[in-house]
Chimera marker file (.cmm) of the C-alpha trace (Angstrom):
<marker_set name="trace">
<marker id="1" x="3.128" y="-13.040" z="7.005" r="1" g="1" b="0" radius="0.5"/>
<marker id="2" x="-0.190" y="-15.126" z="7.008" r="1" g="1" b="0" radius="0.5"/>
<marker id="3" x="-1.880" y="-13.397" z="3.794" r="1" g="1" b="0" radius="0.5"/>
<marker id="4" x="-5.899" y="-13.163" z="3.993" r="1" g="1" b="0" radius="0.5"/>
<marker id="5" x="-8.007" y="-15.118" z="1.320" r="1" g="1" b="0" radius="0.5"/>
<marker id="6" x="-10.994" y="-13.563" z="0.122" r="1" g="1" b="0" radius="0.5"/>
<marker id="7" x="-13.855" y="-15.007" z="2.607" r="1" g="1" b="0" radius="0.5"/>
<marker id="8" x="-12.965" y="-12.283" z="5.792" r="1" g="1" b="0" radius="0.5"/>
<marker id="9" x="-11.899" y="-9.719" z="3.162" r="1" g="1" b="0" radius="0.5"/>
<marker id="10" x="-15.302" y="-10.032" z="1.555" r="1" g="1" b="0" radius="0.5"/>
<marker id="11" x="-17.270" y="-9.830" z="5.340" r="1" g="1" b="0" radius="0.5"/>
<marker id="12" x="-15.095" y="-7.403" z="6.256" r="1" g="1" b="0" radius="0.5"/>
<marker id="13" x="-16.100" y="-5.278" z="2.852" r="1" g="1" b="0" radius="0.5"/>
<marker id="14" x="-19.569" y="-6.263" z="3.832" r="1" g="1" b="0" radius="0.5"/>
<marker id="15" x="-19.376" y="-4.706" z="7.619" r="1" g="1" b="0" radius="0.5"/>
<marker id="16" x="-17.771" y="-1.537" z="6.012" r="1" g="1" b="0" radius="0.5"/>
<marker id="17" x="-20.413" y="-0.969" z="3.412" r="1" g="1" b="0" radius="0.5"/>
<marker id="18" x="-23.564" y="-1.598" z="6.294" r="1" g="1" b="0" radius="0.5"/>
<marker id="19" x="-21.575" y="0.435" z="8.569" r="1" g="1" b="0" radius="0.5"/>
<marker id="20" x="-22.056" y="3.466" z="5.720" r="1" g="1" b="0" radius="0.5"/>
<marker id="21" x="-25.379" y="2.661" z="4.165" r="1" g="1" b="0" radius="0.5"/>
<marker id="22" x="-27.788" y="2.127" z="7.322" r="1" g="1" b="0" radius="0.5"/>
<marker id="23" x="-26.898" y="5.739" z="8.055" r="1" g="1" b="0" radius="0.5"/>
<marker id="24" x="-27.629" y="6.901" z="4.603" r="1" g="1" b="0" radius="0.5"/>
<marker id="25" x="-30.628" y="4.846" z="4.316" r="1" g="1" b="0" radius="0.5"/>
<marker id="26" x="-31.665" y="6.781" z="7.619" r="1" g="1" b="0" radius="0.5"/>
<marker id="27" x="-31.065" y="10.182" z="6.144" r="1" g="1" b="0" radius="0.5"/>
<marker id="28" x="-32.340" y="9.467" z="2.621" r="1" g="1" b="0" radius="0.5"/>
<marker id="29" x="-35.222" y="7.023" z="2.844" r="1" g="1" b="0" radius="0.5"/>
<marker id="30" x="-36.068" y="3.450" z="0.982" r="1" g="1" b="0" radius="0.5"/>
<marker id="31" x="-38.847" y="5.436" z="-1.412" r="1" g="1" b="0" radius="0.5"/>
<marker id="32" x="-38.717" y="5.936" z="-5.037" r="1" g="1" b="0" radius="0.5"/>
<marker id="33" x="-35.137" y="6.994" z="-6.310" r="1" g="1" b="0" radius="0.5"/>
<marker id="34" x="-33.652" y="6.334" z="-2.919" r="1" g="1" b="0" radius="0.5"/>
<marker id="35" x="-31.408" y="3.537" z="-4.405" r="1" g="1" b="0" radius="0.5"/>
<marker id="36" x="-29.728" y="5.855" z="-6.706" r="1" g="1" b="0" radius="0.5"/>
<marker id="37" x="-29.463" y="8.349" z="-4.279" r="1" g="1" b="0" radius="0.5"/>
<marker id="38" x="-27.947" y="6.320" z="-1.950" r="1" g="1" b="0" radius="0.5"/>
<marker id="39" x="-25.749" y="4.805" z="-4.310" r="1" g="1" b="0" radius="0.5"/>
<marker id="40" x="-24.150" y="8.344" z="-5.363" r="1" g="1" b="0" radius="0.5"/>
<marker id="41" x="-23.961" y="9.293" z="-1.861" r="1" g="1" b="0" radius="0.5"/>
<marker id="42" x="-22.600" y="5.958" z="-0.523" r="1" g="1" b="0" radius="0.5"/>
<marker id="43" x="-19.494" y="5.333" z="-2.833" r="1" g="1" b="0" radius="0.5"/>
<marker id="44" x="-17.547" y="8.295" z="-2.311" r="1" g="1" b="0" radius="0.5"/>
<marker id="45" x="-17.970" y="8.454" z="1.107" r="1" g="1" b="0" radius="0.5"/>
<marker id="46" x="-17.008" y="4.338" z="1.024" r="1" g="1" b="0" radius="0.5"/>
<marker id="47" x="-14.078" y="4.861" z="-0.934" r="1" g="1" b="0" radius="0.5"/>
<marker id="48" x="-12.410" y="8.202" z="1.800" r="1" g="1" b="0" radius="0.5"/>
<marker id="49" x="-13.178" y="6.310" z="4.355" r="1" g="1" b="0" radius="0.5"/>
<marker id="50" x="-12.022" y="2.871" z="3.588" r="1" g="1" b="0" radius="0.5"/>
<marker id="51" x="-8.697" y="5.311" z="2.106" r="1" g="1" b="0" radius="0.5"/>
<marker id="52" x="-8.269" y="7.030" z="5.702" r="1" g="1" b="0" radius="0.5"/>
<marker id="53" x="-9.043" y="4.034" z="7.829" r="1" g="1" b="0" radius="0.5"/>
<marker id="54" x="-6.050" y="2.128" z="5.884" r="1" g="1" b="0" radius="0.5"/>
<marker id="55" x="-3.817" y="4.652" z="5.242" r="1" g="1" b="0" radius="0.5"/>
<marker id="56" x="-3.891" y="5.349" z="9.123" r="1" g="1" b="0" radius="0.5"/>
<marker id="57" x="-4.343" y="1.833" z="10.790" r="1" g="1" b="0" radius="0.5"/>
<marker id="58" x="-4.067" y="-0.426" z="7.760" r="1" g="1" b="0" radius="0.5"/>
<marker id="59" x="-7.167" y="-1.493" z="8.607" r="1" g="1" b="0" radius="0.5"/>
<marker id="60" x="-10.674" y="-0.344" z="8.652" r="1" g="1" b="0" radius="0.5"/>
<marker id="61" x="-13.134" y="-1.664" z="11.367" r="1" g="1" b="0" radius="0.5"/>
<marker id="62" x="-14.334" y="-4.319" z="9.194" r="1" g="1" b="0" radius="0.5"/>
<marker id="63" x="-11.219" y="-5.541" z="8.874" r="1" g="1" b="0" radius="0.5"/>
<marker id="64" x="-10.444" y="-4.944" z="12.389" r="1" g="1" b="0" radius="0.5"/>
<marker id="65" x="-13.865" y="-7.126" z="13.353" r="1" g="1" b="0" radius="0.5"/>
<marker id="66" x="-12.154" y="-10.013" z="11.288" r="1" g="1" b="0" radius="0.5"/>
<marker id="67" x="-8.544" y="-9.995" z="12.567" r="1" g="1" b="0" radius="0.5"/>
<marker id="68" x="-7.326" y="-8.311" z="8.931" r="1" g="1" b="0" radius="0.5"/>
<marker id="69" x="-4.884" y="-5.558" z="7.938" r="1" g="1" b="0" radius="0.5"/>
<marker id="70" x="-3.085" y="-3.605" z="4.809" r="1" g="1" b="0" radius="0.5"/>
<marker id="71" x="0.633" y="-4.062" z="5.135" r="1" g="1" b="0" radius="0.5"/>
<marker id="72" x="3.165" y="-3.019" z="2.220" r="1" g="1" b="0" radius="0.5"/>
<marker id="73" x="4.344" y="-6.365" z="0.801" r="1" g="1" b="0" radius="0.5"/>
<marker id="74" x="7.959" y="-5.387" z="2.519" r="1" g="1" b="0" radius="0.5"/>
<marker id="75" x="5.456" y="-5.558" z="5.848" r="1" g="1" b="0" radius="0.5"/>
<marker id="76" x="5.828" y="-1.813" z="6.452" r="1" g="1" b="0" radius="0.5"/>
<marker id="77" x="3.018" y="-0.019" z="7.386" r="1" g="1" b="0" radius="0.5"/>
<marker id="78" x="0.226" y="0.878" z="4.349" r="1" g="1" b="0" radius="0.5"/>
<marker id="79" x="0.906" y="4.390" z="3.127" r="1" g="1" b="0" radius="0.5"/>
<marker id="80" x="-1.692" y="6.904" z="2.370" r="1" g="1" b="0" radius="0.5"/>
<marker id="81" x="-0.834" y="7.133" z="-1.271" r="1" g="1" b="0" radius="0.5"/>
<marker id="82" x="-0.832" y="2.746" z="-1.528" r="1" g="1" b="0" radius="0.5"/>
<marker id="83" x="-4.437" y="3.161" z="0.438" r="1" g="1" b="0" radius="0.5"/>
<marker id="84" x="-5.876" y="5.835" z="-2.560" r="1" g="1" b="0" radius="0.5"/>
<marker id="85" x="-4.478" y="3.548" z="-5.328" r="1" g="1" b="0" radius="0.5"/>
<marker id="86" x="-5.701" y="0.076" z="-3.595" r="1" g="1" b="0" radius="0.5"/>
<marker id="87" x="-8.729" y="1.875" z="-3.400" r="1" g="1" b="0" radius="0.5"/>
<marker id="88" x="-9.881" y="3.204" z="-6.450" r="1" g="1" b="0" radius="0.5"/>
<marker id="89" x="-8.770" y="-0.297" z="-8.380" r="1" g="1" b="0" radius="0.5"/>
<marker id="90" x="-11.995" y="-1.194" z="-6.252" r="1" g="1" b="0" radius="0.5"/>
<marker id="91" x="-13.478" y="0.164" z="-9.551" r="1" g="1" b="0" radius="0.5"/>
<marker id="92" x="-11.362" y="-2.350" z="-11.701" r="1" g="1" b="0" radius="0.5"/>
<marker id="93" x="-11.818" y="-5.091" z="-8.992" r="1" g="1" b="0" radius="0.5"/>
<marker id="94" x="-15.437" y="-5.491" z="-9.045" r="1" g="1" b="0" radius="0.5"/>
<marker id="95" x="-15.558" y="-5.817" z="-13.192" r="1" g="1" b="0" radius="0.5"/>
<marker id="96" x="-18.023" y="-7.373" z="-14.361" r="1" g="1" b="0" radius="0.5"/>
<marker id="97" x="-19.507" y="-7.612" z="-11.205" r="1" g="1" b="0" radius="0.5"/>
<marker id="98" x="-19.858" y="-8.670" z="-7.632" r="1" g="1" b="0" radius="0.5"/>
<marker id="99" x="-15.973" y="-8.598" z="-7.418" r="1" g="1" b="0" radius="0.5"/>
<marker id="100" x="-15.692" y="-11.267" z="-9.789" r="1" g="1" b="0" radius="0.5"/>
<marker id="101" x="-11.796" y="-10.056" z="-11.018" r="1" g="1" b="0" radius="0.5"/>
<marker id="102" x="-10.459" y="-9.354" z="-7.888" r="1" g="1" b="0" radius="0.5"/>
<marker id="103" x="-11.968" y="-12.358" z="-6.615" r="1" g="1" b="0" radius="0.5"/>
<marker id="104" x="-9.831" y="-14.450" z="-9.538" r="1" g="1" b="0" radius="0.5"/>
<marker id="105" x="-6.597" y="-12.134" z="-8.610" r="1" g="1" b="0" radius="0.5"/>
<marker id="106" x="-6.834" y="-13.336" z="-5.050" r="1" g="1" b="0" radius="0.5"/>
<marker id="107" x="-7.127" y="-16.777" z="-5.841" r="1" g="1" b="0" radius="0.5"/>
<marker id="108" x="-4.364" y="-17.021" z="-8.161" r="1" g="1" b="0" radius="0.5"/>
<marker id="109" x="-1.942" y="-14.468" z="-6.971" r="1" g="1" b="0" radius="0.5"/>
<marker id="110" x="0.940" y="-15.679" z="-4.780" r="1" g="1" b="0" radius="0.5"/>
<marker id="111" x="0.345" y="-13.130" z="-2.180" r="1" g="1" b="0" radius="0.5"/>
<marker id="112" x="-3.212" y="-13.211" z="-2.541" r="1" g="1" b="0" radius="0.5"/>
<marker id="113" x="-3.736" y="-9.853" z="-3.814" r="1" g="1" b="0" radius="0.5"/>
<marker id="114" x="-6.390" y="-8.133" z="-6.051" r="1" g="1" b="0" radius="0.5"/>
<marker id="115" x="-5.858" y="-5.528" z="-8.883" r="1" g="1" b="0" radius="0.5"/>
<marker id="116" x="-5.819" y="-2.862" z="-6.584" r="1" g="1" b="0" radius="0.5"/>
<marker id="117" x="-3.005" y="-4.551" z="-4.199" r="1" g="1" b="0" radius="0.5"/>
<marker id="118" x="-0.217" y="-5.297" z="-7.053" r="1" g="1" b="0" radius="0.5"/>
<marker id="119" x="-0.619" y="-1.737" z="-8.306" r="1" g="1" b="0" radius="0.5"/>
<marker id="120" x="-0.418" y="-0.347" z="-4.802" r="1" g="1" b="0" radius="0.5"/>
<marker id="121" x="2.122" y="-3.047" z="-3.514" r="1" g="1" b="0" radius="0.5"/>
<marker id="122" x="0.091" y="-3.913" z="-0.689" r="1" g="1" b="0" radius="0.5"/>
<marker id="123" x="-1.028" y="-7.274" z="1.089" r="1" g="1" b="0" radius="0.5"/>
<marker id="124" x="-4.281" y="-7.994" z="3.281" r="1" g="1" b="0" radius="0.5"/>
<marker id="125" x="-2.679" y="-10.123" z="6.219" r="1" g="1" b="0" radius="0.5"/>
<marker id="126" x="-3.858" y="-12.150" z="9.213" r="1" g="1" b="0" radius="0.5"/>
<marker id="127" x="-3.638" y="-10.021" z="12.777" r="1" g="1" b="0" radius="0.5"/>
<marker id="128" x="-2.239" y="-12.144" z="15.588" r="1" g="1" b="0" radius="0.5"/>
<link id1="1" id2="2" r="1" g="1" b="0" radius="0.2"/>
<link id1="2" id2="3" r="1" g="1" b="0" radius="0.2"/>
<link id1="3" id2="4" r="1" g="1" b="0" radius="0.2"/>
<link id1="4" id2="5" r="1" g="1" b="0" radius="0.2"/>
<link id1="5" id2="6" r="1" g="1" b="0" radius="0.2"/>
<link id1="6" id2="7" r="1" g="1" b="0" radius="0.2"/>
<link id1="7" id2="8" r="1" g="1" b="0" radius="0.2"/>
<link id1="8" id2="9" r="1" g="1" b="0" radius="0.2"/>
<link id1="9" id2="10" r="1" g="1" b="0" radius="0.2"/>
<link id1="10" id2="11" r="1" g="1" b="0" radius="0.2"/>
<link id1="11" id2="12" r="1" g="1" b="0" radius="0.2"/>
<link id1="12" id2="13" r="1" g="1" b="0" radius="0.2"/>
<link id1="13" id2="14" r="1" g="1" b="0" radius="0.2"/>
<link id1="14" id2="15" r="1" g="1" b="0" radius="0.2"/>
<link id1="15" id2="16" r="1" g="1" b="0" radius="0.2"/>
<link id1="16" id2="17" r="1" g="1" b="0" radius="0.2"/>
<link id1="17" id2="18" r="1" g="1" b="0" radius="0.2"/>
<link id1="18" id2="19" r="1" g="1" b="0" radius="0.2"/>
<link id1="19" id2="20" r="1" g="1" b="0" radius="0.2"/>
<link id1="20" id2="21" r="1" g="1" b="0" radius="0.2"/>
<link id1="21" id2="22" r="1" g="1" b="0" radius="0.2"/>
<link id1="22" id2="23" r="1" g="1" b="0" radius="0.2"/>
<link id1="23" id2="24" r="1" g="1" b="0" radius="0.2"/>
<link id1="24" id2="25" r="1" g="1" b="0" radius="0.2"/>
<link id1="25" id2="26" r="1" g="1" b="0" radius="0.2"/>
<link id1="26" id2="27" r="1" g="1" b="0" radius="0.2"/>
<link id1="27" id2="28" r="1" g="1" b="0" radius="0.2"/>
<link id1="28" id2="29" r="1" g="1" b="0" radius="0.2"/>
<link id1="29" id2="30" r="1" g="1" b="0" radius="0.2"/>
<link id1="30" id2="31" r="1" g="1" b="0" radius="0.2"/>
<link id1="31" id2="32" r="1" g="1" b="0" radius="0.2"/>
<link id1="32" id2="33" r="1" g="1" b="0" radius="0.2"/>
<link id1="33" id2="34" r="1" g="1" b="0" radius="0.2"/>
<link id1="34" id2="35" r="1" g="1" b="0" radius="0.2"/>
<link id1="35" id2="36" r="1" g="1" b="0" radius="0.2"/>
<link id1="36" id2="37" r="1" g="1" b="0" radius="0.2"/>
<link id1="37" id2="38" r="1" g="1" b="0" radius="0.2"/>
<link id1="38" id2="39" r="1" g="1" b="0" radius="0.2"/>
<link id1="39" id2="40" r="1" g="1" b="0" radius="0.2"/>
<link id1="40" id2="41" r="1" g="1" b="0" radius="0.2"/>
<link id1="41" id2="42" r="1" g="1" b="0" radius="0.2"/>
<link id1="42" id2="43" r="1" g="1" b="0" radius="0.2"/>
<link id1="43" id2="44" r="1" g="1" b="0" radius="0.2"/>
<link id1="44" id2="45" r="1" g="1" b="0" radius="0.2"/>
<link id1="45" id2="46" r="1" g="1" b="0" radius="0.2"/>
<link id1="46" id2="47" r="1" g="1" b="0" radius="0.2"/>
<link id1="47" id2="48" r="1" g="1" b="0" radius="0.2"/>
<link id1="48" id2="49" r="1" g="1" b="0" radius="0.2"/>
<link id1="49" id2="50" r="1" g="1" b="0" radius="0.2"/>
<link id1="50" id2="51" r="1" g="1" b="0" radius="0.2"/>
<link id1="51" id2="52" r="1" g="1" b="0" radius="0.2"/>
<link id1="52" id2="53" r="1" g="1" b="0" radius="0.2"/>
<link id1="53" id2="54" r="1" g="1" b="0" radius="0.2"/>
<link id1="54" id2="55" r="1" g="1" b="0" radius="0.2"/>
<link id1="55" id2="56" r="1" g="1" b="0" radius="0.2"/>
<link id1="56" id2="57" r="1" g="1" b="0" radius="0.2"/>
<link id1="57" id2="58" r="1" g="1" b="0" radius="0.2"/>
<link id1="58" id2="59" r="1" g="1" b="0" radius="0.2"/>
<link id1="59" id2="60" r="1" g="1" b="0" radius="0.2"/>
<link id1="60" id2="61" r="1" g="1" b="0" radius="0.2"/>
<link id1="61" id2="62" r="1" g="1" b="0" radius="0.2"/>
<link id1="62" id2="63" r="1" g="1" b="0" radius="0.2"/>
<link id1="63" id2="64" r="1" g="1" b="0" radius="0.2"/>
<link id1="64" id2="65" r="1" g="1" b="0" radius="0.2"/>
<link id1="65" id2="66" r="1" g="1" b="0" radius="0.2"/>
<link id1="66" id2="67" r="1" g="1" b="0" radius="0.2"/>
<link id1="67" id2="68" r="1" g="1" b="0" radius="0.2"/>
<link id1="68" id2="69" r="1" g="1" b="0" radius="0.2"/>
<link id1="69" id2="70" r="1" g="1" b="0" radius="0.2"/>
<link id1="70" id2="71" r="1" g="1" b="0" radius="0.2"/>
<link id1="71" id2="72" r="1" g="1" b="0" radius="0.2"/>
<link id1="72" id2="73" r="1" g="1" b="0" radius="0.2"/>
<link id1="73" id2="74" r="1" g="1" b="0" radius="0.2"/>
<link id1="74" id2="75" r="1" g="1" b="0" radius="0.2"/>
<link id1="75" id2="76" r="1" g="1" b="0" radius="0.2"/>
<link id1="76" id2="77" r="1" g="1" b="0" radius="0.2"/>
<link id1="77" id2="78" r="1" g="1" b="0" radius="0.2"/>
<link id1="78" id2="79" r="1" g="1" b="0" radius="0.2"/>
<link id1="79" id2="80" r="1" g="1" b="0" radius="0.2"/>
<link id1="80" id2="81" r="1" g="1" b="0" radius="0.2"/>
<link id1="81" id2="82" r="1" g="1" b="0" radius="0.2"/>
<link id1="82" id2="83" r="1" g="1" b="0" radius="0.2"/>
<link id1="83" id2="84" r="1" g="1" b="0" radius="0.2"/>
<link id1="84" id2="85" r="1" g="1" b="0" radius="0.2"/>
<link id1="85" id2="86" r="1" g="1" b="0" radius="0.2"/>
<link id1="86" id2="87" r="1" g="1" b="0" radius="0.2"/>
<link id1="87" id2="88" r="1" g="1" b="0" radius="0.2"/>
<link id1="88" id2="89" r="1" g="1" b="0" radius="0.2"/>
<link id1="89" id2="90" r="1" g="1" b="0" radius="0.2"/>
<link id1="90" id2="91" r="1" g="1" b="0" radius="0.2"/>
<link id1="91" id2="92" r="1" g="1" b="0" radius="0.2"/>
<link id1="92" id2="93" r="1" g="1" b="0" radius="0.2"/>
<link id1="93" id2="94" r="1" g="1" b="0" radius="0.2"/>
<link id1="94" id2="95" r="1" g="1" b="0" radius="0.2"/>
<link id1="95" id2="96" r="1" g="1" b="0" radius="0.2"/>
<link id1="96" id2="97" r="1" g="1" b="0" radius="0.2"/>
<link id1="97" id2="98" r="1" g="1" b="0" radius="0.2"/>
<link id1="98" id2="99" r="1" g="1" b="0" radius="0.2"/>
<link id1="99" id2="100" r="1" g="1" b="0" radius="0.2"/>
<link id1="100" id2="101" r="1" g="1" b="0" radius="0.2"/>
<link id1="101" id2="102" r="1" g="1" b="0" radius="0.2"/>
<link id1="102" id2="103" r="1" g="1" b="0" radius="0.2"/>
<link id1="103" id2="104" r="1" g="1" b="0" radius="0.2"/>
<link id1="104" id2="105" r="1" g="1" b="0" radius="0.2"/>
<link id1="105" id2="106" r="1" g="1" b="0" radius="0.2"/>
<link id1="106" id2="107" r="1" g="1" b="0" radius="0.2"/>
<link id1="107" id2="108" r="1" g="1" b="0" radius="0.2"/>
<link id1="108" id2="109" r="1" g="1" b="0" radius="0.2"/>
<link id1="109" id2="110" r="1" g="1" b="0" radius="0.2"/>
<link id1="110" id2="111" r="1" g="1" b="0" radius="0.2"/>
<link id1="111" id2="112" r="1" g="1" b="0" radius="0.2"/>
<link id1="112" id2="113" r="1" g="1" b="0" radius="0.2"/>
<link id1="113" id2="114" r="1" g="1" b="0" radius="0.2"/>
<link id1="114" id2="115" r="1" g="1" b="0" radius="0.2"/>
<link id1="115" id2="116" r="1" g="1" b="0" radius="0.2"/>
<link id1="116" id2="117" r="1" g="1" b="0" radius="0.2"/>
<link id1="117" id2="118" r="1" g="1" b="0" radius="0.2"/>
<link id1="118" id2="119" r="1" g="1" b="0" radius="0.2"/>
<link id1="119" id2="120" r="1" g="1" b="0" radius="0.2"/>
<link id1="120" id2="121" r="1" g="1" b="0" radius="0.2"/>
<link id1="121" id2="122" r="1" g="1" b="0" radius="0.2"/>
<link id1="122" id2="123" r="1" g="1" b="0" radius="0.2"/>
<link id1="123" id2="124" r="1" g="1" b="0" radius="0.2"/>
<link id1="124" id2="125" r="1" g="1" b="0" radius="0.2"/>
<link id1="125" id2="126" r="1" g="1" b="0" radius="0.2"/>
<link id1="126" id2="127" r="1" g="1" b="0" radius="0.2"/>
<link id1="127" id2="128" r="1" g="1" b="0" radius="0.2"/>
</marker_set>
């Protein structure tokens, strides 16, 4: 397995979040309060969806776009329960901000995992 550093990871993340928040923006507006509003709106519906996307391809279409996928580190398939905990390490992840720890846990992990990988026992790996 060819494990993903953090650069297509990060576009991929990037794709997902657009992919979500044009919509929203749509719906809600770019007025006064429409930040928060999308904000509170946006991060659930961020967090199920990147969840079902990779607990039922491994990847979501981000990662798709970019040739990236969830495996279990044994290579098996991502589970639905590894995709919920991956996911909602996001939280711990992106401490203090813009990603910086899980940037850091890529970088120096063997497998080139974030927070939210070693606790779910999953790697991001290159598609052939």
């Amino acid at each position: 397995m060819e494990y993903e550093h953090s650069h297509k990871r990060a576009l991929a993340c990037l794709v997902d979040i657009f992919l979500l928040v044009i919509p929203i923006m749509m719906f809600v507006g770019t007025g006064e309060g429409a930040e928060r509003q999308i904000t509170l709106i946006a991060t659930p519906l961020y967090l199920i969806y990147m969840i079902l996307t990779e607990g039922m391809y491994g990847q979501s279409l981000g990662k798709k776009l970019f040739g990236i996928k969830v495996l279990m580190v044994d290579g098996s398939k991502c589970s639905f329960k590894a995709a919920i905990v991956r996911n909602l390490l996001r939280i711990v992840d992106a401490l203090p901000s813009l990603y910086i720890v899980g940037i850091l846990a890529i970088t120096f992990t063997k497998k080139r995992q974030r927070i939210g990988d070693l606790a779910a026992k999953t790697v991001v790996v290159r598609v052939r």
